[in-house]
C-alpha positions in Angstrom: 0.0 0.0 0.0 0.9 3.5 -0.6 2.2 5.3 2.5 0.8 8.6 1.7 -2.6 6.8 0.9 -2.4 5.6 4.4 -1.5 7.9 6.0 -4.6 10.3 4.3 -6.7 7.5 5.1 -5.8 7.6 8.9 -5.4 11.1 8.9 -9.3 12.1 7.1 -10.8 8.6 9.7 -9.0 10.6 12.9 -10.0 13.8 11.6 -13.7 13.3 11.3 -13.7 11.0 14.4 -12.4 14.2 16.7 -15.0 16.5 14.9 -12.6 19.0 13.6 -13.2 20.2 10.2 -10.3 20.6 7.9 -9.8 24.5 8.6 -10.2 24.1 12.5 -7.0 21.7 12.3 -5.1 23.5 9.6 -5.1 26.1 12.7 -4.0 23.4 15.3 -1.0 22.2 13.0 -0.1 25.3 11.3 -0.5 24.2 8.3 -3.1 25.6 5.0 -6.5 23.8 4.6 -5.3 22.9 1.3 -2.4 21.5 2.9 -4.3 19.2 5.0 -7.1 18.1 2.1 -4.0 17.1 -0.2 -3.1 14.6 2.7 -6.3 13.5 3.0 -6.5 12.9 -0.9 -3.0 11.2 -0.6 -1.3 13.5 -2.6 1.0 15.3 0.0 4.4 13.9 1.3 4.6 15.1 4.8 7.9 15.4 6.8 8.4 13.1 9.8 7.8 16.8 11.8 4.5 17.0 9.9 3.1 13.7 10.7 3.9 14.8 14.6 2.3 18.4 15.1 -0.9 16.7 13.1 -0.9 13.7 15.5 -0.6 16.6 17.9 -3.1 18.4 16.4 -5.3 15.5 16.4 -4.8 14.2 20.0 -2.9 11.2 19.1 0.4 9.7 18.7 2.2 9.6 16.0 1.7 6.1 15.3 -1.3 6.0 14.5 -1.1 7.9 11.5 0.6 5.0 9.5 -0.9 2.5 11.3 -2.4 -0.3 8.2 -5.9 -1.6 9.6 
């Protein structure tokens, strides 16, 4: 499987499950709304420091961001 398809995958399930809309966690991370939709579509590459202040963001550890199902 594709890593960054994963990781969107996690990312838009963890997301929606902690009721933040992309904008309200585009704030948290310091990141763009785009930004954080072209995860969610798979299309971004984020940095190791990414995946941590979303995780952050998000309440959760790292981890499970590339966690397979």
């Amino acid at each position: 499987m594709d890593m960054r398809q994963l990781v969107g995958r996690n990312f838009a399930r963890l997301r929606a499950a902690s009721g933040l809309t992309q904008e309200q966690l585009a704030e948290r991370c310091g990141v763009s709304q785009q930004y954080i939709s072209g995860l969610e579509k798979g299309k971004r590459n984020p940095t190791i420091v990414t995946l941590y202040h979303i995780a952050q963001g998000l309440g959760v550890s790292h981890v499970e961001l590339v966690r397979e199902d």
